[in-house]
Backbone bond lengths (Angstrom), bond angles and torsions (degrees), N, CA, C in turn:
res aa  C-N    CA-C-N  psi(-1)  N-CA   C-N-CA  omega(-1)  CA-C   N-CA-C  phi
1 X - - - 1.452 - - 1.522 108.39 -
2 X 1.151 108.70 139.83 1.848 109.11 169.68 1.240 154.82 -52.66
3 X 1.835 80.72 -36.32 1.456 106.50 177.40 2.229 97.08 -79.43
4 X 0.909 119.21 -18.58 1.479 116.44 -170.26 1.491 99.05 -78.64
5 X 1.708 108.90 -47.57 1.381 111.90 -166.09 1.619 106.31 -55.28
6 X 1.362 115.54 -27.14 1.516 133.38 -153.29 2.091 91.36 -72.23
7 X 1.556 96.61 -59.57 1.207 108.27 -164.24 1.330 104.60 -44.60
8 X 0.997 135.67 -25.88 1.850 139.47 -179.05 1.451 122.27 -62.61
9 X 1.131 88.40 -27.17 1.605 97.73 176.62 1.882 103.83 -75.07
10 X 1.217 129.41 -38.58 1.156 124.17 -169.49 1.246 112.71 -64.35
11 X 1.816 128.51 151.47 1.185 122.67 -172.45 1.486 104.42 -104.59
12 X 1.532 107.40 149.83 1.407 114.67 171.68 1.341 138.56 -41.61
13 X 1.132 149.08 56.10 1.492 136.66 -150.02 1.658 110.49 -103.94
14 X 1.683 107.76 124.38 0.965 117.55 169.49 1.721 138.76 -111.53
15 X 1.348 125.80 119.38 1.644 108.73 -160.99 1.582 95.02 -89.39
16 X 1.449 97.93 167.29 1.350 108.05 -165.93 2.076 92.31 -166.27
17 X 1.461 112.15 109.03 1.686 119.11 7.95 1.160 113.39 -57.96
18 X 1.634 124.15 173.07 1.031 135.72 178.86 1.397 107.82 -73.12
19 X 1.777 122.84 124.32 1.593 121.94 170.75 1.431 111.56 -139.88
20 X 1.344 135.91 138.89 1.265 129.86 146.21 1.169 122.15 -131.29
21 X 1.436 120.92 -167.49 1.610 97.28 -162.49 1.205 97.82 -98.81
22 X 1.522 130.37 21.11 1.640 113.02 155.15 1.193 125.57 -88.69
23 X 1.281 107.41 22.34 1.604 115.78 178.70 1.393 101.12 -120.93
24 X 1.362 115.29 -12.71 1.647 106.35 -171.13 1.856 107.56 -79.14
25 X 0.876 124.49 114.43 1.424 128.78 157.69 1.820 116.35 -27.50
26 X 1.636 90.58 82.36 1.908 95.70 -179.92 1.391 97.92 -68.23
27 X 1.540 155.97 -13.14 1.442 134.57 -152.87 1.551 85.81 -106.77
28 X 1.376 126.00 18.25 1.352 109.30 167.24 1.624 114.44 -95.80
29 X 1.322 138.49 81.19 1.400 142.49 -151.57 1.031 105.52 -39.09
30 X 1.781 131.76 -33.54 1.407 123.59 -170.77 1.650 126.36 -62.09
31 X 1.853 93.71 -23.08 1.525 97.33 170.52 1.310 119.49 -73.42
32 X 1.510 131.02 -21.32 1.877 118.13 164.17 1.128 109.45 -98.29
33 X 1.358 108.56 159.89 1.129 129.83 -167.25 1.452 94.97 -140.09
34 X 1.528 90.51 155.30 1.375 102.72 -157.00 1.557 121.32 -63.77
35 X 1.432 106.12 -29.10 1.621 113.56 167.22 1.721 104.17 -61.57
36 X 0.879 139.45 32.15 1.430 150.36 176.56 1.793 107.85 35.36
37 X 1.580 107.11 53.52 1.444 123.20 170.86 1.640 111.20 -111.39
38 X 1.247 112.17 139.79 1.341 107.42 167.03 1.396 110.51 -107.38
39 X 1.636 100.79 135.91 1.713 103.55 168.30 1.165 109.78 -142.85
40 X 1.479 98.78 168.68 1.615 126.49 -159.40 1.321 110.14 -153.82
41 X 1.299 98.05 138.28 1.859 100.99 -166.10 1.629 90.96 -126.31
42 X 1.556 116.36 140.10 1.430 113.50 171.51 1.743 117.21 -153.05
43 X 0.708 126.86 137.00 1.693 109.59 -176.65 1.253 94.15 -84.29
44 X 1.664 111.45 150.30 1.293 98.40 -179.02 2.095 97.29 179.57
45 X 0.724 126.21 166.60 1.518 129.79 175.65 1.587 110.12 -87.58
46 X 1.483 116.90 154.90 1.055 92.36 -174.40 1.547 90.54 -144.62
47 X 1.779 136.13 155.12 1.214 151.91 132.25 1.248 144.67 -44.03
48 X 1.315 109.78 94.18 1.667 95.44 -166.23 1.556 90.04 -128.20
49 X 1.139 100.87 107.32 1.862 114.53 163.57 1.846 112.22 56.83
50 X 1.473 86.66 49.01 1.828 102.47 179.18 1.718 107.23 85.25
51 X 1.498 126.40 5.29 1.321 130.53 -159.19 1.427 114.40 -112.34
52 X 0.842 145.16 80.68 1.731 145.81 -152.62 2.013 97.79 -97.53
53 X 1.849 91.09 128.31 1.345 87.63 152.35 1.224 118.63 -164.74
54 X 1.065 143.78 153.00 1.428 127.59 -166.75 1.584 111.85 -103.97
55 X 1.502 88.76 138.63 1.388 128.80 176.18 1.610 117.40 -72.50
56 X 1.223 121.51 157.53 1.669 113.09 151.50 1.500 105.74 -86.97
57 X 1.532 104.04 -124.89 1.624 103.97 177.40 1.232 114.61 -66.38
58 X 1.866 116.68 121.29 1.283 110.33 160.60 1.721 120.61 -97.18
59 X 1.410 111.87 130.21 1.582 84.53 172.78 1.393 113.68 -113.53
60 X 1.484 105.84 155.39 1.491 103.72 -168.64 2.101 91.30 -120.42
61 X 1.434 111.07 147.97 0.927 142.85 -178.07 1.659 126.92 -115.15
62 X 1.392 130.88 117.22 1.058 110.59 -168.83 1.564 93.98 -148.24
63 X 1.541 130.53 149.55 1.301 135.96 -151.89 2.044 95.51 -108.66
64 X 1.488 100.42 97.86 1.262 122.24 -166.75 1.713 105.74 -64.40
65 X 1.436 133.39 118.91 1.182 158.29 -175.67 1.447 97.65 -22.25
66 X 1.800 96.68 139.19 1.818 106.53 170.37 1.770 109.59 -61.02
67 X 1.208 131.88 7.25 1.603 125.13 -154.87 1.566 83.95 -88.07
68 X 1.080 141.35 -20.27 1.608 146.09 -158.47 1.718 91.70 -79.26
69 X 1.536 101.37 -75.36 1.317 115.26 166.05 1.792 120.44 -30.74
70 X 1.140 117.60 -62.15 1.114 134.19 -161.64 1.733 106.15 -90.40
71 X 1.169 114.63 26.78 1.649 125.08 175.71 1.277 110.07 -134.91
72 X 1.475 99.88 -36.47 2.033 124.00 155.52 1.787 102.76 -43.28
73 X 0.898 122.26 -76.68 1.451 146.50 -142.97 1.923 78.02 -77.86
74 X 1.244 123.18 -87.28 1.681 125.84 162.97 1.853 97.37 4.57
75 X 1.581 109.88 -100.78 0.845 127.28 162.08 1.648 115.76 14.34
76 X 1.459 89.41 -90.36 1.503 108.97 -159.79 2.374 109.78 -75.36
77 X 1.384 84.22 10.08 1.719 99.50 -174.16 1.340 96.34 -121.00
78 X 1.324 120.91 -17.81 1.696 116.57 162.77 1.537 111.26 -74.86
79 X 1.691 108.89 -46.32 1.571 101.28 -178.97 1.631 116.56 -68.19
80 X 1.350 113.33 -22.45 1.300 114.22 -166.37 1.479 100.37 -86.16
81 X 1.253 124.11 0.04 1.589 119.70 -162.46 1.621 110.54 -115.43
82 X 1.826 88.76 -12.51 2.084 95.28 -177.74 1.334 85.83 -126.71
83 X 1.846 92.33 152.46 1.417 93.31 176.39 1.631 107.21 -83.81
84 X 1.642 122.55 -8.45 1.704 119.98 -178.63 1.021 103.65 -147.93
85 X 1.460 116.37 103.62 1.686 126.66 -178.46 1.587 115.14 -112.53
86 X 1.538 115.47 99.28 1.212 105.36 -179.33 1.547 111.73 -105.85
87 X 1.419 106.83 155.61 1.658 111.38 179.88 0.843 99.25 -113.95
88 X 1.528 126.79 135.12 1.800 140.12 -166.47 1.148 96.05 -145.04
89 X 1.752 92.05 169.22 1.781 102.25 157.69 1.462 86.23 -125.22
90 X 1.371 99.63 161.20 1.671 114.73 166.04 1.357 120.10 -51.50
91 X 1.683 122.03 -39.59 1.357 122.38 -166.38 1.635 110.47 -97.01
92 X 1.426 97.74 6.41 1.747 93.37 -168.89 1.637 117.82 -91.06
93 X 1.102 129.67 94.71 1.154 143.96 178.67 1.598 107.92 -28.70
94 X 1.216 150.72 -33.33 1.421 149.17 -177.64 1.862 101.05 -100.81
95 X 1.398 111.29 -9.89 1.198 98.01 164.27 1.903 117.01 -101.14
96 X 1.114 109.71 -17.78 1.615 111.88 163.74 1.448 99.97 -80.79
97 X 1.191 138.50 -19.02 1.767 128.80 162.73 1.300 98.38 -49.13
98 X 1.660 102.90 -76.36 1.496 119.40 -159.48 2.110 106.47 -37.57
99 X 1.401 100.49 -49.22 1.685 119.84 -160.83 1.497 107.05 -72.79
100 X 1.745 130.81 -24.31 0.946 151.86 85.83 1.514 126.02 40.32
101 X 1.582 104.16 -95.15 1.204 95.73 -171.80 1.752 112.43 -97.67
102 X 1.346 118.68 -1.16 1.499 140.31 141.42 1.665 97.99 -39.36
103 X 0.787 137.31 -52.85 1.395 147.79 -160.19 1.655 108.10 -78.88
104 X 1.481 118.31 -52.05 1.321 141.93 -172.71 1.282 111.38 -64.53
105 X 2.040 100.10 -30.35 1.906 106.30 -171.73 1.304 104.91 -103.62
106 X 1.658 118.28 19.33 1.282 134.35 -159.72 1.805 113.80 28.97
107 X 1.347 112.89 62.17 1.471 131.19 169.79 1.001 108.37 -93.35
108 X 1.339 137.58 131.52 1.309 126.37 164.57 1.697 114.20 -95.56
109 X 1.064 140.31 80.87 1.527 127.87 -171.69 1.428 114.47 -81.68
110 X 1.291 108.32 133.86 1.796 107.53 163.59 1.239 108.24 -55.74
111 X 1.881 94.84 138.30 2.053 94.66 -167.18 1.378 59.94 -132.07
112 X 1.479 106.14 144.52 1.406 132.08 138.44 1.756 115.53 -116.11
113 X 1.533 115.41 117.82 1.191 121.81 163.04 1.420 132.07 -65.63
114 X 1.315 120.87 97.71 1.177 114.47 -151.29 1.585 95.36 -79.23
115 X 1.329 135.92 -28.58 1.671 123.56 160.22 1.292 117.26 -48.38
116 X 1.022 134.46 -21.37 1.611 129.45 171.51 1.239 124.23 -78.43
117 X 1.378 116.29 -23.04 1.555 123.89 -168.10 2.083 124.66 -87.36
118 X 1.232 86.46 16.54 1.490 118.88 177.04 1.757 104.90 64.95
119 X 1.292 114.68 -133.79 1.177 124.51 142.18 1.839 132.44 8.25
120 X 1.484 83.69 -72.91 1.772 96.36 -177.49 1.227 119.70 -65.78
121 X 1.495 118.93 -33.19 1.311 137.14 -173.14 1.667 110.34 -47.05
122 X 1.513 118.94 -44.14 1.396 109.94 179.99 1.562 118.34 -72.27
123 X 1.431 105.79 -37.13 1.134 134.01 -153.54 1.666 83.42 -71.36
124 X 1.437 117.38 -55.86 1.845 104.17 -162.36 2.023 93.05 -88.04
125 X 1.467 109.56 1.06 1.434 79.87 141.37 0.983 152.03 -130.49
126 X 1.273 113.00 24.97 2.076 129.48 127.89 1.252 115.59 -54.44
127 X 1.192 129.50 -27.35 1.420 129.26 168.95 1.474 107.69 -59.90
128 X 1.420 114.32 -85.68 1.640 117.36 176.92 1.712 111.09 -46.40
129 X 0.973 99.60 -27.31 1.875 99.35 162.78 1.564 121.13 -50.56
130 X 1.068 106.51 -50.40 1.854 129.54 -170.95 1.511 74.60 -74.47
131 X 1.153 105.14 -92.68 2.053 109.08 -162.44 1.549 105.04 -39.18
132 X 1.287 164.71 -61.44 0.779 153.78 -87.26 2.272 107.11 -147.28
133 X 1.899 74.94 -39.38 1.778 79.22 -162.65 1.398 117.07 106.34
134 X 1.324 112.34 -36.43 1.902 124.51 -165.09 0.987 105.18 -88.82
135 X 1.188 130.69 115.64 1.506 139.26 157.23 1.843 120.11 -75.69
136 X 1.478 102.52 -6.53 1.505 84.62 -175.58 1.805 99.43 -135.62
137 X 1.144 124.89 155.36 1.406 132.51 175.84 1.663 111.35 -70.78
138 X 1.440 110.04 164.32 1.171 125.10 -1.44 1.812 100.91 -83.63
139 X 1.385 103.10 174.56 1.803 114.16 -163.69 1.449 85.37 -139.01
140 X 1.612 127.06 104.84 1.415 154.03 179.06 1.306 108.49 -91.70
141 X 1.289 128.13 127.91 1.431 131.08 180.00 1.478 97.12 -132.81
142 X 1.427 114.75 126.43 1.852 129.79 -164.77 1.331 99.92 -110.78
143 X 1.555 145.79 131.23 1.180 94.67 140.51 1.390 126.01 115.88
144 X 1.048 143.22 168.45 1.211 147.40 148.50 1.618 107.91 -127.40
C-alpha cells in the first residue's frame, strides 16, 4: 500500500519525560481548541534517532476524535427530528417546571436526562454548551 510505503520515511521521535496525550487531562477545556485539536506545551528534551537535546517549549498537536463531531451531527438530527426536545436532569428543579408545563399544554417533548446517560451526559453537555451558549439545564429545542 502507499500510504505504508510513505510512513517509512518519517523519523522516530521520542519525548522524554515520557508524555502522550493519553495522559494529558482532556476535561481540562483549555487543551481543545476549537478547530477540534488538542495541544500541549511542555519544556522538555527531546529524541530524535538516538540524539537527545533539549528544547524550550515543545508543543505537541494531535487531531482530537470524530466522536465530538459525531454527537454534534446526533444532536442536531434529534432536534430536527422532534418537534420539542428538552435536555434535563432528573434533580433540576427548572427542568421539572419546564417538563411540567409541556405536560399542562399536553406536549409531549423528547426529554433526554442527561444525568442518566452515564458517561455521555457531561460530555453532550459541553456540547449543547458550545452550540447553544447554556451551560445549565433544562436546554428546550421548539420548532424548527
Amino acid at each position: 500500500m502507499a500510504v505504508a510505503s510513505n510512513l517509512t520515511q518519517f523519523i522516530s521521535l521520542s519525548l522524554n519525560p515520557s508524555r502522550s496525550l493519553s495522559h494529558i487531562p482532556t476535561s481540562n477545556p483549555g487543551l481543545v481548541t476549537a478547530n477540534n485539536y488538542y495541544t500541549f506545551s511542555s519544556r522538555t528534551s527531546l529524541s530524535v534517532n538516538g540524539r537527545r537535546r533539549r528544547y524550550g517549549a515543545l508543543s505537541v498537536q494531535a487531531m482530537a476524535s470524530s466522536f465530538g463531531s459525531r454527537l454534534e451531527e446526533s444532536v442536531k438530527k434529534t432536534v430536527s427530528e422532534n418537534p420539542v426536545v428538552v435536555y434535563s436532569k432528573t434533580w433540576c428543579s427548572y427542568s421539572s417546571e419546564v417538563k411540567l408545563l409541556f405536560k399542562r399544554l399536553g406536549v409531549e417533548p423528547l426529554v433526554i436526562e442527561l444525568d442518566e446517560m452515564g458517561p455521555q451526559g457531561p460530555q453532550l453537555q459541553k456540547l449543547l454548551e458550545r452550540l447553544t451558549g447554556q451551560h445549565t439545564v433544562p436546554n428546550v429545542f421548539i420548532g424548527k
